[in-house]
N, C-alpha and C positions, 0 to 999 in steps of 0.2 A: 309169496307176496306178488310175482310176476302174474301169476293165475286169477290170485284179487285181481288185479289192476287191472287186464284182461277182460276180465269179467263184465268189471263195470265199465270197462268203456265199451262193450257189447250194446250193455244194456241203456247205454247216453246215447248210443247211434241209435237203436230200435225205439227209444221215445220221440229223439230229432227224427224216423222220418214216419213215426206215426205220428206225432203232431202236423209236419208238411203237409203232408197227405189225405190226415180226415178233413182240415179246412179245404184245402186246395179242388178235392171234388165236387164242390157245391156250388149252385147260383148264388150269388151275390147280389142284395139289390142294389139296384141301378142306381148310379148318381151322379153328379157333375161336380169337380170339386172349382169351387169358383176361386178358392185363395187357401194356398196354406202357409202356414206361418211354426215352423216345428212340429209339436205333435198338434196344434189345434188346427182347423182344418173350417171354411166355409163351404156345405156342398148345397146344392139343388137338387133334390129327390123329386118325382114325377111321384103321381100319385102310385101306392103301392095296396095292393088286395092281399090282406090279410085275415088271418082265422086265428080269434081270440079265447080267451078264457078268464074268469076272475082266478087269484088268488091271493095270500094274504102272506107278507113276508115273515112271520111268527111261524116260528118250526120249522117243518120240513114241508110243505103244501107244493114249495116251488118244484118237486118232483112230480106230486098229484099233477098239477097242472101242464106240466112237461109233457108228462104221459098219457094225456088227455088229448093234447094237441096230436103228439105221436101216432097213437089209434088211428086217430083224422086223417090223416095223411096215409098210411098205412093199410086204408082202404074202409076204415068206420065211417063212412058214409053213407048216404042213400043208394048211390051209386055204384058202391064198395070200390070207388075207382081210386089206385093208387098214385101219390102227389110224391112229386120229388122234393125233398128235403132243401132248404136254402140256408142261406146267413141274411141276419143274424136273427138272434132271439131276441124280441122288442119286449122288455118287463116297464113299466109306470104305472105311476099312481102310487097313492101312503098305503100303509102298512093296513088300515082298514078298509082299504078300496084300488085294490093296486089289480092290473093285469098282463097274462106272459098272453105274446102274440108271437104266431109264426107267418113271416112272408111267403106268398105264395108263387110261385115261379111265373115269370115275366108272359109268358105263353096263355098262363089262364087267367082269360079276363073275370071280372067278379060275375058279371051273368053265367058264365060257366060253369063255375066251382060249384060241386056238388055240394048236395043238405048235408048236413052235420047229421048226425043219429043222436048225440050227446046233446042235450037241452041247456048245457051250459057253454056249448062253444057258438059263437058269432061270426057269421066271415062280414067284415066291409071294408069300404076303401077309404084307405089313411089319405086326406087328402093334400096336393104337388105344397112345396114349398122349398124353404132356405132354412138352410139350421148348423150352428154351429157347433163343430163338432172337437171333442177331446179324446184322442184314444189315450188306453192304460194298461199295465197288465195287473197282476196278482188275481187272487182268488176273491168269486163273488161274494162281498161281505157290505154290511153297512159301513162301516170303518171306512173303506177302497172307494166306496161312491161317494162320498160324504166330501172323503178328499177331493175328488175328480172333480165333483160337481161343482166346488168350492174355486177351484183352479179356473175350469171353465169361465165361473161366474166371475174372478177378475182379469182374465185376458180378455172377455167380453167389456168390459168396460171402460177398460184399456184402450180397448180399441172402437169404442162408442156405439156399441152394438145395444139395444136394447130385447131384453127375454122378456120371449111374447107366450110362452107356454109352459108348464111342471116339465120339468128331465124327461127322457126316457132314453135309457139303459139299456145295450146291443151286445150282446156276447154270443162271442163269433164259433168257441170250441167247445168238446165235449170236454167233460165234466172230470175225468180222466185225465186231463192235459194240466201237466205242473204251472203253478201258478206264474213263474217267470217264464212262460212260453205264450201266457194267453194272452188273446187281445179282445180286449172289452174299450166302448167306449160310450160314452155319456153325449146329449143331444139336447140343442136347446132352442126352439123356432126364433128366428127371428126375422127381421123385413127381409122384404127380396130385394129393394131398390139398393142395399148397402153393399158396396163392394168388398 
């Protein structure tokens, strides 16, 4: 029994500090939190150069598309020049027209970023705004954002914010990471003049 217990609490430390650790190595993009209020959060993102891909949240694609990005970054470029990995992973848009985008690290400007080799990925520039933001944890599901999104959309109202754009959906860990460890959170543009 001593040995069980042992065991797993080995294996609770080696999850707590591989979770730590694969988020914690990464750029983060940039932003300004102008107000928070609990978990919801107003920030100011600068524009950000990103490299996108379609996919379709039916099935499993969200991998296809993952892995498509990955390449990219990985050196499948014109270039074959390798990109450093950031947070988060930006997914939006419906189910028949939805897209995973990866941020591209603060250093390369979008005239910089190398060609894609893959005809289905896009790099451009998401452009600066305000958006309010809700983080969450569990696992990526419709269920988890449906809630999230829902929360967001009345603490926004609450607070007299009006949504100027569809969600979009940021999830910060691998795939691997228990769902009460992740941090995922939902985005909603809204004015910049609103404090």
């Amino acid at each position: 029994m001593i040995i069980s217990f042992l065991i797993l609490a080995v294996v609770v430390v080696l999850v707590l500090v591989a979770y730590r650790t694969s988020r914690a190595g990464y750029e983060s993009a940039s932003c300004q939190v102008v107000r928070a209020s609990g978990k919801f959060e107003l920030r100011d993102y600068p524009a950000l150069t990103v490299v996108e891909t379609p996919m379709t949240r039916i099935g499993n694609n969200a991998a296809g598309s993952f892995m498509r990005l990955f390449r990219f970054i990985t050196g499948g470029n014109e270039a074959r020049q390798k990109i450093s990995m950031t947070t988060p992973v930006f997914m939006s848009g419906s189910d028949s027209n939805a897209t995973m985008a990866f941020v591209l690290p603060a250093k390369l400007q979008a005239g910089a970023v190398p060609k894609p080799t893959d005809g289905s990925l896009t790099v451009r520039e998401l452009p600066p705004g305000r958006f309010a933001v809700l983080r969450f944890r569990g696992g990526r599901n419709a269920k988890n954002e449906a809630a999230a999104l829902q929360q967001l959309k009345d603490w926004m109202a609450t607070e007299g914010l009006r949504v100027l754009s569809p969600p979009v959906f940021a999830y910060f860990d691998p795939p691997w990471t228990p769902g009460f460890l992740r941090r995922n959170e939902v985005m909603l543009r809204t004015e910049a003049g609103k404090p």
